[in-house]
C-alpha positions as CSV (number, residue, x, y, z in Angstrom):
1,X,46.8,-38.0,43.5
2,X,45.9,-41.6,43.5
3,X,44.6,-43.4,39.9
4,X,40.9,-43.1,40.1
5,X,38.1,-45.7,40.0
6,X,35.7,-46.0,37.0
7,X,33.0,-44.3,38.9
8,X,34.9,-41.3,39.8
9,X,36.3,-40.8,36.5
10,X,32.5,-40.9,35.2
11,X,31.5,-37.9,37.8
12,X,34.1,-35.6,36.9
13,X,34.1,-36.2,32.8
14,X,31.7,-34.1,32.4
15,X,33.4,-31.1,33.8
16,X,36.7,-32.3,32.4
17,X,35.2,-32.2,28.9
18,X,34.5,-28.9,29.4
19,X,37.9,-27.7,30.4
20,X,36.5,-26.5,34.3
21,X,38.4,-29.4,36.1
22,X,41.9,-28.0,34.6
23,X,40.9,-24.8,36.1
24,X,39.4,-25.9,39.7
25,X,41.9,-28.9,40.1
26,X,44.8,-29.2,38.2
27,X,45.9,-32.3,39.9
28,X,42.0,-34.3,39.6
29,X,42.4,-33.3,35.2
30,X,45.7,-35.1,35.5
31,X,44.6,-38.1,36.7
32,X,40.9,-38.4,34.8
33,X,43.9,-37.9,31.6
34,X,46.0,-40.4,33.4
35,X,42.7,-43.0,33.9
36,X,41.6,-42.4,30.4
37,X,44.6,-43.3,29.0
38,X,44.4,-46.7,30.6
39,X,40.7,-47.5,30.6
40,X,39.0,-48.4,27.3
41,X,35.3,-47.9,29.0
42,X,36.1,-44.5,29.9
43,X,37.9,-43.5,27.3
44,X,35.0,-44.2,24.6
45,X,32.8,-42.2,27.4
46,X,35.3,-39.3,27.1
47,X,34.9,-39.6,23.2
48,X,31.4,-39.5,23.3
49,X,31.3,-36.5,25.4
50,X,33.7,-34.6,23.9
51,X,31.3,-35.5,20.1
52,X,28.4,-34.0,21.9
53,X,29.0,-30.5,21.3
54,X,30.1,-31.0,18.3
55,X,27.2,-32.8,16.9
56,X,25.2,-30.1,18.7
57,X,27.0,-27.1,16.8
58,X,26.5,-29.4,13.3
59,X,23.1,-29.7,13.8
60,X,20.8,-26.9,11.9
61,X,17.7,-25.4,13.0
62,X,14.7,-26.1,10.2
63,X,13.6,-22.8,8.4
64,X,10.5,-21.6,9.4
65,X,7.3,-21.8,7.5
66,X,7.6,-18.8,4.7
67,X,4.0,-17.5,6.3
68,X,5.4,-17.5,10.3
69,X,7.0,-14.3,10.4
70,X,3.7,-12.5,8.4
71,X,1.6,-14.7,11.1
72,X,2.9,-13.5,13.9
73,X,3.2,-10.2,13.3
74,X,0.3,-9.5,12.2
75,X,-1.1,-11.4,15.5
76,X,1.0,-8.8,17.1
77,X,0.4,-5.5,15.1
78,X,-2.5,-3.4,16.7
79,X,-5.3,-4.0,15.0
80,X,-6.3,-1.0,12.3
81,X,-8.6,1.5,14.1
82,X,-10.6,4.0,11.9
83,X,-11.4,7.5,14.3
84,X,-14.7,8.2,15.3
85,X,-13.9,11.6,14.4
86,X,-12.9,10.2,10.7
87,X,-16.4,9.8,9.9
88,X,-17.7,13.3,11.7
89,X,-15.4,14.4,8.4
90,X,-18.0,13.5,6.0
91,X,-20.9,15.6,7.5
92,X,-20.0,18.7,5.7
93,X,-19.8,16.2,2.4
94,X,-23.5,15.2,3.1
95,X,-24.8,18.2,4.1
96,X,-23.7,20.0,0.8
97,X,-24.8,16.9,-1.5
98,X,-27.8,17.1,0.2
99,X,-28.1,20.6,-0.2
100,X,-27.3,20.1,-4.2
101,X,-29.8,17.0,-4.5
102,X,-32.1,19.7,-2.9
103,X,-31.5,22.4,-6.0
104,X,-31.2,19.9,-8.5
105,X,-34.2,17.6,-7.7
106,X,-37.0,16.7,-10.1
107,X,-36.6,16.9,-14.0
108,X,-38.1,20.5,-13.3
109,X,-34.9,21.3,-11.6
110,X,-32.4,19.6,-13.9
111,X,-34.2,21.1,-17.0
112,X,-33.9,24.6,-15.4
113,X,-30.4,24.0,-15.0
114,X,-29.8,22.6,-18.7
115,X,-31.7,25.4,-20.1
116,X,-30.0,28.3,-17.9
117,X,-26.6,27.3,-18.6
118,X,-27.1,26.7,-22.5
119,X,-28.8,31.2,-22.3
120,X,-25.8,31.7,-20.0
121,X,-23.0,30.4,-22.8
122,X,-25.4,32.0,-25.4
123,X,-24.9,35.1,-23.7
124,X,-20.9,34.9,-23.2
125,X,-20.7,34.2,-27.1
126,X,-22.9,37.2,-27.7
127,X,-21.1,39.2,-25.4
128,X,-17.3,38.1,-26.5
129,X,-19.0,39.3,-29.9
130,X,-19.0,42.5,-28.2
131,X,-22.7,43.1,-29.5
132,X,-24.1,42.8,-26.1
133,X,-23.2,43.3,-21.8
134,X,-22.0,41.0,-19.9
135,X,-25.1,38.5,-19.0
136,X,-26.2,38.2,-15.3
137,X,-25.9,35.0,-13.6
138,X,-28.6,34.0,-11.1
139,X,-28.2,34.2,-7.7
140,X,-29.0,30.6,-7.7
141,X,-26.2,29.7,-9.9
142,X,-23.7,31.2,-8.0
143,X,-25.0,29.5,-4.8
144,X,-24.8,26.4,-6.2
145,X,-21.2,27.0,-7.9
146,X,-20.0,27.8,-4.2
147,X,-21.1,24.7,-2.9
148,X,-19.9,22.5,-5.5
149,X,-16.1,23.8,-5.2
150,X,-16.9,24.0,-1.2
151,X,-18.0,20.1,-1.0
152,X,-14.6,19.3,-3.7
153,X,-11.9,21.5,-1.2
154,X,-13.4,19.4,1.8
155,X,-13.4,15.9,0.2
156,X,-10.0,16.7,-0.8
157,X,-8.8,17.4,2.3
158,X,-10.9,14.5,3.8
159,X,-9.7,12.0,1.5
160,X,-6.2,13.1,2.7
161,X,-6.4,13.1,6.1
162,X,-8.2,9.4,6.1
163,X,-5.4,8.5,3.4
164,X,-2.7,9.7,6.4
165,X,-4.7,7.4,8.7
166,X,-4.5,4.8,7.1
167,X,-0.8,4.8,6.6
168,X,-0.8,4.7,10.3
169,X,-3.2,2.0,10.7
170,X,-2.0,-0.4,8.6
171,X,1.5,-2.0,9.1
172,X,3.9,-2.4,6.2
173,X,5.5,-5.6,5.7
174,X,9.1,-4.4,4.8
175,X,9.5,-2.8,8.3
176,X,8.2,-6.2,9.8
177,X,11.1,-8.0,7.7
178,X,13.8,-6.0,9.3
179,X,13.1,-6.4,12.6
């Protein structure tokens, strides 16, 4: 192949830098080697080139804001959704609170209490003393026992299944680190 002109040498640098010309035309890489070693223009264009990708692997990409990776996926995350059916859960709740505010209402109602538990414990003691039987507990009591351990079994269980909703709901920001 004949020496090369300037121009030519210019056109196929590129893909001479990048070792393709070798490959596709053994005979063109000779002579861009051949021009380049007689042409100070070109040569400090080949040296320039061939700096390019290294001063593109040198350079560092910045770190990113310490918020970006919280930022983004939370703009990402699906947004916490409470059930409708979560809230049909406290019904029972209110309808047995409402159902002791009922018994209990009024000073009346609260005395009562007071004054029934206090003959009730008086009772026990005089029947652990084993001078008396074994005192009868109103109906009322009872009743009112019933729904108090009712209204704690639900809450409990409530409480847990909302708790188990909102460990679906919200995301945790460990598992968002490793991905």
């Amino acid at each position: 192949m004949s020496a090369l002109a300037c121009a030519r040498v210019r056109v196929l640098l590129e893909t001479y830098v990048d070792g393709d010309l070798a490959v596709t035309d053994p005979r063109a890489a000779q002579a861009v080697r051949e021009h380049l070693m007689t042409c100070a223009d070109c040569r400090r264009q080949h040296e320039q080139a061939v700096s390019l990708p290294y001063r593109m692997k040198a350079l560092r990409s910045p770190a990113p804001p310490a918020g970006l990776i919280t930022g983004v996926m939370s703009s990402i995350a699906p947004a916490p959704q409470a059930s409708r059916w979560a809230w049909g859960l406290l019904v029972p709740e209110a309808l047995l609170g409402a159902f002791i505010l009922w018994y209990l209402s009024g000073l009346d109602g609260l005395t009562a209490i007071a004054s029934g538990a206090w003959t009730d414990l008086q009772g026990l003691a005089v029947w652990g003393a084993g001078t008396a039987p074994l005192p009868r507990i109103p109906v009322a009591d009872v009743l009112l026992l019933a729904a108090f351990i009712a209204l704690t079994v639900i809450a409990a269980y409530h409480l847990s299944v909302l708790a188990k909703l909102d460990e679906h709901a919200v995301p945790r920001l460990h598992e968002h680190r490793r991905a």
